[in-house]
C-alpha positions in Angstrom: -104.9 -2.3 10.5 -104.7 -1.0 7.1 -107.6 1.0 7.0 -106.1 2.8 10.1 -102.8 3.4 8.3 -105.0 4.8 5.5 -107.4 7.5 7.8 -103.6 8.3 9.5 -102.0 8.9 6.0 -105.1 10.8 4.9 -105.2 13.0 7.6 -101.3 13.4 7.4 -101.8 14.6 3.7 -104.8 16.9 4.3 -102.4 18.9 8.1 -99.5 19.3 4.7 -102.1 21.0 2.7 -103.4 23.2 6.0 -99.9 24.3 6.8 -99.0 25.6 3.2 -102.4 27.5 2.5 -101.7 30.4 4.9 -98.1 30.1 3.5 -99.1 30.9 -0.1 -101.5 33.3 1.1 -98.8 35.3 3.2 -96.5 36.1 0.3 -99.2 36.0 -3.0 -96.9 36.2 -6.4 -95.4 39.7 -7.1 -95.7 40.9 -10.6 -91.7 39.7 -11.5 -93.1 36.4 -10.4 -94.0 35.3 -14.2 -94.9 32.1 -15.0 -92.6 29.8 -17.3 -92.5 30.3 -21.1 -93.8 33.7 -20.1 -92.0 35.8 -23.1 -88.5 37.7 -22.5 -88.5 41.3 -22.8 -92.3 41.5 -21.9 -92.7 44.5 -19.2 -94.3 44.3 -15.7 -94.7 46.7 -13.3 -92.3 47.2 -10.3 -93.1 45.3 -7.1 -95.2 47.5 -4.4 -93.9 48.9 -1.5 -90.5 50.9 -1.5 -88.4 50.7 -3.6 -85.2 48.6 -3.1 -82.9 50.7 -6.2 -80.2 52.7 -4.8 -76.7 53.0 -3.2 -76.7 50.2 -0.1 -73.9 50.2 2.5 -73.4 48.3 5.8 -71.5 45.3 7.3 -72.5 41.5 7.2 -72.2 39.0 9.6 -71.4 35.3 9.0 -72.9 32.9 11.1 -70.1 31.1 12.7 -67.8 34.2 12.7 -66.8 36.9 15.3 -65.6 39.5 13.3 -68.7 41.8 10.7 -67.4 42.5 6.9 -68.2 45.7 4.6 -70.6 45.5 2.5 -71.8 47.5 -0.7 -74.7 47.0 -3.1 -75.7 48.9 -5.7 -79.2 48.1 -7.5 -80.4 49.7 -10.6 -83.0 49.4 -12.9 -80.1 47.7 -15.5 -79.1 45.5 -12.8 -77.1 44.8 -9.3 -73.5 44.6 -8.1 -72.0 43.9 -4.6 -68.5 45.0 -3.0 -67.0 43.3 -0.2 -64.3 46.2 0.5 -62.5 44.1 3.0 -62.5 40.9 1.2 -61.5 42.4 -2.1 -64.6 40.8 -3.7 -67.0 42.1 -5.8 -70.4 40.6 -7.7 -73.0 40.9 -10.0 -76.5 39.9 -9.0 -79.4 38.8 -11.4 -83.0 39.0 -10.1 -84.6 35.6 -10.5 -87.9 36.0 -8.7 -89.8 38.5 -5.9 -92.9 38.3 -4.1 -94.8 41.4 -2.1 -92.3 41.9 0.3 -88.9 39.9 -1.3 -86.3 40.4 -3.9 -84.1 37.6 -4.6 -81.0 37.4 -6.7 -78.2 35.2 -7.5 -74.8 36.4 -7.2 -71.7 35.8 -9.5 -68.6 36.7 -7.9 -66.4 38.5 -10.5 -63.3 39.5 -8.6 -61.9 37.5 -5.9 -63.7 34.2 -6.8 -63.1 31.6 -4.3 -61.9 29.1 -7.6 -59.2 31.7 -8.2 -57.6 31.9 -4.7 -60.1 34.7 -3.4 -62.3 35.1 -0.4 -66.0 35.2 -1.7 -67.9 31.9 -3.2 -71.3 32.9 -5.5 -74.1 32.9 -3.1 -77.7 33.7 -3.3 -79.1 37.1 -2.0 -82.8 37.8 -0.6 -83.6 41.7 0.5 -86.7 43.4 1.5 -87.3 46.8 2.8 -87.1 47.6 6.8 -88.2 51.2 7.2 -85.8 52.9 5.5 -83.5 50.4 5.6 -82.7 47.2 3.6 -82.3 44.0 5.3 -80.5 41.0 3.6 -79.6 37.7 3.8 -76.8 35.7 1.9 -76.6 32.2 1.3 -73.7 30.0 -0.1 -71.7 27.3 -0.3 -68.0 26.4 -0.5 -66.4 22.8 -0.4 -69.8 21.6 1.4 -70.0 23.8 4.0 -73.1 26.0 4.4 -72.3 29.8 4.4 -75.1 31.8 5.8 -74.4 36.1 6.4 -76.8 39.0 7.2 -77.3 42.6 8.0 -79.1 45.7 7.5 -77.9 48.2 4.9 -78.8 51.9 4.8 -78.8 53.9 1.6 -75.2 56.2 0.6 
C-alpha cells in the first residue's frame, strides 16, 4: 500500500511540474523583472510592445456593484497616479514587477483613504495593452472583504 501512495504522490508531483512549465513559458521575465539584490538605479530597457505611458481615462467596474466609477491614470516615466473623480480619491502607483505583456503596480491612496473616512482602500493594479487601448484590473481589500474592479481605458 505504501509503495502505491508513493507512484500516486510521485506522479501528483511530476502533473504540478507539467502544468507550471507552459505557465512560465507563456509570460518569460520582462527586463523590469530583476532579480533580488540586483542594484538600485541600474537601467533596463522598457518592456516590448506598446507603450503603456500616457493620459488614461475610462470608468471601472466593481464586482458586486451596479453602478461603473470614473477613472483616471496618468503614467510617466517618473511615475503613476490615479483619480477616482467620483469618489474623490486619488493615488500614487509604484511599479513592482512586469512581464511581456503586464505592468503591475501597487497603489497608495493619498486623498480620500478609506482610514480617514474616504471611499478608496490601497489596492494593487495590473495593465497591459489592448489595441490601442489599456485594460486594467484592481485588486484590494477593506475590513476582509475582497475588492475586485476592471475596465478598459483609452488615452486623453
Amino acid at each position: 500500500m505504501f509503495k502505491a501512495f508513493r507512484y500516486g504522490a510521485v506522479a501528483l508531483i511530476v502533473a504540478v511540474f507539467a502544468a507550471i512549465a507552459p505557465a512560465t513559458a507563456q509570460f518569460p521575465p520582462g527586463p523590469d523583472d530583476q532579480p533580488a539584490g540586483t542594484p538600485k538605479g541600474k537601467k533596463t530597457s522598457a518592456p516590448a510592445g506598446p507603450s503603456i505611458n500616457g493620459d488614461w481615462s475610462g470608468q471601472l467596474s466593481q464586482v458586486g456593484s451596479q453602478t461603473p466609477y470614473k477613472f483616471e491614470l496618468v503614467i510617466g516615466a517618473k511615475g503613476a497616479e490615479t483619480k477616482y473623480p467620483d469618489l474623490d480619491c486619488l493615488g500614487k502607483l509604484t511599479r513592482v514587477g512586469s512581464s511581456k505583456s503586464y505592468a503591475f503596480f501597487v497603489e497608495v491612496i493619498t486623498k480620500g483613504q478609506v482610514e480617514k473616512g474616504g471611499r478608496c482602500p490601497d489596492g494593487t493594479i495590473t495593465v497591459t495593452r489592448q489595441g490601442d487601448d489599456l485594460a486594467l484590473g484592481w485588486f484590494g481589500s477593506v475590513q476582509g472583504n475582497t475588492i475586485i474592479a476592471y475596465g478598459t481605458l483609452r488615452k486623453k
